[in-house]
C-alpha positions as CSV (number, residue, x, y, z in Angstrom):
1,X,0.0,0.0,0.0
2,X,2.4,2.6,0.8
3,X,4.3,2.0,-2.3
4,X,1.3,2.9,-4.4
5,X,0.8,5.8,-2.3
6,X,3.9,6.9,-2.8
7,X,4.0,5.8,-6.3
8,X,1.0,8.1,-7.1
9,X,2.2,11.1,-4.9
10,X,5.1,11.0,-7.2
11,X,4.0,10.7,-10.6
12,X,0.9,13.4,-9.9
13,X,3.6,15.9,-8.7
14,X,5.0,15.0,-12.1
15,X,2.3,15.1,-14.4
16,X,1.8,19.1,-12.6
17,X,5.4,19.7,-13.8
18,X,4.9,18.4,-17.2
19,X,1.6,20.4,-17.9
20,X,3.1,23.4,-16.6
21,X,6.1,23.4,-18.9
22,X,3.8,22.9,-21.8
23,X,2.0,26.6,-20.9
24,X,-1.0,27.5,-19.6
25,X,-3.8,26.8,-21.9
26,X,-7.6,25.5,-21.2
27,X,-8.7,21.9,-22.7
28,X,-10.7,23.5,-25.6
29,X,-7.8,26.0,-26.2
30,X,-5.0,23.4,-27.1
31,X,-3.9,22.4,-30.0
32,X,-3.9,18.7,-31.6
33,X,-0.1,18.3,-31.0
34,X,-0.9,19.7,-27.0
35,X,-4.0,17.8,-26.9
36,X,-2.5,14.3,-27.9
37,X,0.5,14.9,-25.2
38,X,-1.7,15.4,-22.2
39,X,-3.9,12.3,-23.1
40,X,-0.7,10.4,-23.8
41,X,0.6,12.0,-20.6
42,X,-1.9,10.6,-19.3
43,X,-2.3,6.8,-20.3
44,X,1.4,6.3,-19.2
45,X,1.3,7.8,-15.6
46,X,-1.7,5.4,-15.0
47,X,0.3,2.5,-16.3
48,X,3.1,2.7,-13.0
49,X,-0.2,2.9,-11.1
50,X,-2.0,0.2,-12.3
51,X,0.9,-2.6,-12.8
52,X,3.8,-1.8,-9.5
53,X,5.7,-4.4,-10.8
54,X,6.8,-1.8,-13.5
55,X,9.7,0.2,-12.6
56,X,8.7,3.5,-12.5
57,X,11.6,5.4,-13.8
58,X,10.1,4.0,-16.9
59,X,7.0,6.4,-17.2
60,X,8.8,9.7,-15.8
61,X,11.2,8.6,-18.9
62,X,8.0,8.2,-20.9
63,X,6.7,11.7,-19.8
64,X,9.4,14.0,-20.2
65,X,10.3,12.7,-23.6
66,X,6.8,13.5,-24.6
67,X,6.8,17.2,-23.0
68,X,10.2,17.8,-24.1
69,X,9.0,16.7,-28.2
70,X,5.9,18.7,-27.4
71,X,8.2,21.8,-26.5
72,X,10.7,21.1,-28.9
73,X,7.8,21.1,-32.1
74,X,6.3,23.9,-30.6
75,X,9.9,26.3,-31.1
76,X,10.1,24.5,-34.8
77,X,6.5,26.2,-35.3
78,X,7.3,29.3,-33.9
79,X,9.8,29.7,-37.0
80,X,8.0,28.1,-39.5
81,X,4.6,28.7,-40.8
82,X,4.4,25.8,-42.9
83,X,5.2,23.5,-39.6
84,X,2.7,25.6,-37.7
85,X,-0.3,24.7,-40.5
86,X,0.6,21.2,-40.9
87,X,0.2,20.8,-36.6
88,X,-2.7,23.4,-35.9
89,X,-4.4,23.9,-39.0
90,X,-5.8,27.3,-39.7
91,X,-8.5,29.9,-39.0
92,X,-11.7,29.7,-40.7
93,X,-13.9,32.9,-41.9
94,X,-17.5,31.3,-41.4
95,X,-19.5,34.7,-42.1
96,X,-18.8,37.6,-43.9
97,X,-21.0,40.6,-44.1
98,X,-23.7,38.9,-42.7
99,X,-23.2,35.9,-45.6
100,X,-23.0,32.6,-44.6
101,X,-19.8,30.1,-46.0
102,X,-21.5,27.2,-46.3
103,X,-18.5,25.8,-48.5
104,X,-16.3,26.7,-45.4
105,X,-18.9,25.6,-42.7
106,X,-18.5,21.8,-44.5
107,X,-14.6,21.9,-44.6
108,X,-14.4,22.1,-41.3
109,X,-17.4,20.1,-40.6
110,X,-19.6,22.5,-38.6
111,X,-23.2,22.1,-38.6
112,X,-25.7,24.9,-38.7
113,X,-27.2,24.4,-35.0
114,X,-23.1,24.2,-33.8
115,X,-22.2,27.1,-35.3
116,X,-25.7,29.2,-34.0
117,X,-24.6,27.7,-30.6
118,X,-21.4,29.4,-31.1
119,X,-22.9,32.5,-32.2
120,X,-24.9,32.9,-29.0
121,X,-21.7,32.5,-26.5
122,X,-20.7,35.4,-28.4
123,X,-24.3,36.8,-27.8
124,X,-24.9,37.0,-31.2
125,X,-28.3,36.3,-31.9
126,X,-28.4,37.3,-35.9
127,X,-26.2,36.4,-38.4
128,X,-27.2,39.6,-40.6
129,X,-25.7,41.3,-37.6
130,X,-22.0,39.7,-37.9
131,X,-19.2,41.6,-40.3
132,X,-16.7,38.6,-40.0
133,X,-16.8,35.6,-37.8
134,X,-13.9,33.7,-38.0
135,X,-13.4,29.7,-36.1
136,X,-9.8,29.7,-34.9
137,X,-7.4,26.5,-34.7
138,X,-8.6,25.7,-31.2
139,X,-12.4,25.8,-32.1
140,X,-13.4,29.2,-30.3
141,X,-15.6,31.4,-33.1
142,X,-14.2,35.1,-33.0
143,X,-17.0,37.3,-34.0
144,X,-17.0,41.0,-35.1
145,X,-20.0,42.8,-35.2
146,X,-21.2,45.5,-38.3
147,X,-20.0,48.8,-37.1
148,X,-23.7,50.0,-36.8
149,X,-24.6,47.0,-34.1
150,X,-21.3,47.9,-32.6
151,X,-21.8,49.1,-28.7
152,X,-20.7,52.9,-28.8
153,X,-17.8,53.5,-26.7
154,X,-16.6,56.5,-24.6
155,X,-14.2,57.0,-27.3
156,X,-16.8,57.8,-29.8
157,X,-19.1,60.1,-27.9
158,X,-15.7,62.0,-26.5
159,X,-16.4,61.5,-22.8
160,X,-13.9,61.6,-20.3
161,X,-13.2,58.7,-18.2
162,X,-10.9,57.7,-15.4
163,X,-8.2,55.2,-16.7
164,X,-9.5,51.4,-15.5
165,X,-8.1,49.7,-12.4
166,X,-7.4,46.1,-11.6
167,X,-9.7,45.2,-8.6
168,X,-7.2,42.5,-6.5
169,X,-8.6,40.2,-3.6
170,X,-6.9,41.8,-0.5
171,X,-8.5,39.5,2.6
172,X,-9.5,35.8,1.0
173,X,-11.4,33.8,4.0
174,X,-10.3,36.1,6.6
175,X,-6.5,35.8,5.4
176,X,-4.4,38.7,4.1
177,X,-2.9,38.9,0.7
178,X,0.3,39.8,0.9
179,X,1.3,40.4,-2.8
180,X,-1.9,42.1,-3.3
181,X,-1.1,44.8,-1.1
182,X,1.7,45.7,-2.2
183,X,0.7,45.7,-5.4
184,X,-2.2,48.4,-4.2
185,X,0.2,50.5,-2.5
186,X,-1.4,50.2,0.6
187,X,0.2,48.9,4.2
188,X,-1.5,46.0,6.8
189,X,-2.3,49.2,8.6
190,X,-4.1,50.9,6.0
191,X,-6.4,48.0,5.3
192,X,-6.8,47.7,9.4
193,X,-8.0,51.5,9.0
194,X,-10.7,50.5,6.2
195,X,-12.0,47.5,8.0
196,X,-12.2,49.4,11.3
197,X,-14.2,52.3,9.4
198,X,-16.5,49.7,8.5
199,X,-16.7,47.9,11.8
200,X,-15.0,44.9,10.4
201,X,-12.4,42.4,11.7
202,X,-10.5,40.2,9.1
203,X,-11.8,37.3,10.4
204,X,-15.4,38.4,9.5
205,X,-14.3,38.9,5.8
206,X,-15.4,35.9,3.4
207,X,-13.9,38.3,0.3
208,X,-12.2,41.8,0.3
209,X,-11.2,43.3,-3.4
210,X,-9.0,46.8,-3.4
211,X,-7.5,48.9,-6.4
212,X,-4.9,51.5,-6.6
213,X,-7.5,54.4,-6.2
214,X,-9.1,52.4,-2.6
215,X,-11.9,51.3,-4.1
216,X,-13.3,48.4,-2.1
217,X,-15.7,45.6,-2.3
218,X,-16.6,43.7,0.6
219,X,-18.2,40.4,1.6
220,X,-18.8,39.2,5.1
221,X,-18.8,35.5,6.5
222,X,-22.0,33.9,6.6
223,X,-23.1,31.7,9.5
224,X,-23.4,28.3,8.1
């Protein structure tokens, strides 16, 4: 027992590493090339698991070769465009100027229903609406509205705005963030001062957000 304990404590620490050096990318986001590595990444860590009679330097072997091919085809694509079609493929234009491909919706094998599924993540409702919509390598549709069904911005009408902030969570479950405040400029004390203005403790926050200009959002603890 406690060598598959330790046998899977090992290989899921490495299986972490190994996704981790291949970037940060979502499941639906990845490529073929990245999508085939993780499952293969996968089958082979199971294998020490399954079978202890297998030595186990034999699947961390296994896995590394894979991430390192994975990372070495990835830096050949960066320099070649050809290499980066052959692996990923290109991106689709589905609808232009409110015109439907249909030539381009059966090359890539999308059916009507998909693709109006698509449109509404976007929340796009009409395809008249739609200038270019474009599928990308990893599936995700890219829409761009007509310029009159685009939302008008502050730009347009000239209005003045302050320059956005990043809200950052500050107290998480009654804990201090440390990097968080430092990276709103303000001290332990200060954020003492904020919660005491609002009768607060730390431990009574469930979720405190801050920005550079003090701006806060706060949630208290419920009593479950």
């Amino acid at each position: 027992m406690f060598t598959t304990v330790f046998r899977t404590v090992i290989l899921y620490l490495v299986v972490i590493i190994a996704i981790r050096l291949m970037g940060k990318r979502q499941i639906a986001d990845m490529q073929p090339g990245e999508l085939v590595v993780t499952l293969l990444i996968s089958e082979i860590a199971s294998m020490p698991l399954q079978d202890t009679t297998q030595p186990m330097l034999f699947g961390l072997s296994a896995i590394f070769t894979l991430v390192t091919l994975e990372i070495a085809v990835s830096l050949v694509a960066l320099k070649s465009p050809l290499v980066r079609r052959l692996l990923s493929g290109g991106s689709v234009i589905i609808i232009e100027d409110g015109h439907l491909n249909q030539r381009a919706l059966k090359k890539v094998r999308l059916t009507v229903p998909d693709l109006m599924e698509l449109l509404r993540g976007q929340e796009v409702f009409d395809i008249s609406t739609v200038a270019f919509a474009v599928l990308e390598t990893g599936g995700s549709l890219s829409v761009m509205l007509k310029t009159c069904h685009q939302p008008v911005t502050t730009g347009q009408l000239n209005v003045k705005v302050d320059p956005a902030t990043l809200p950052l969570t500050v107290i998480s479950d009654g804990k201090v963030v440390r990097d968080a405040l430092d990276s709103v400029n303000i001290t332990p004390l200060g954020l003492q001062e904020i919660l005491k203005g609002q009768n607060l403790r730390q431990e009574d926050v469930m979720l405190m957000t801050l920005d550079s200009r003090g701006n806060n959002i706060i949630i208290r603890k419920e009593k479950i």
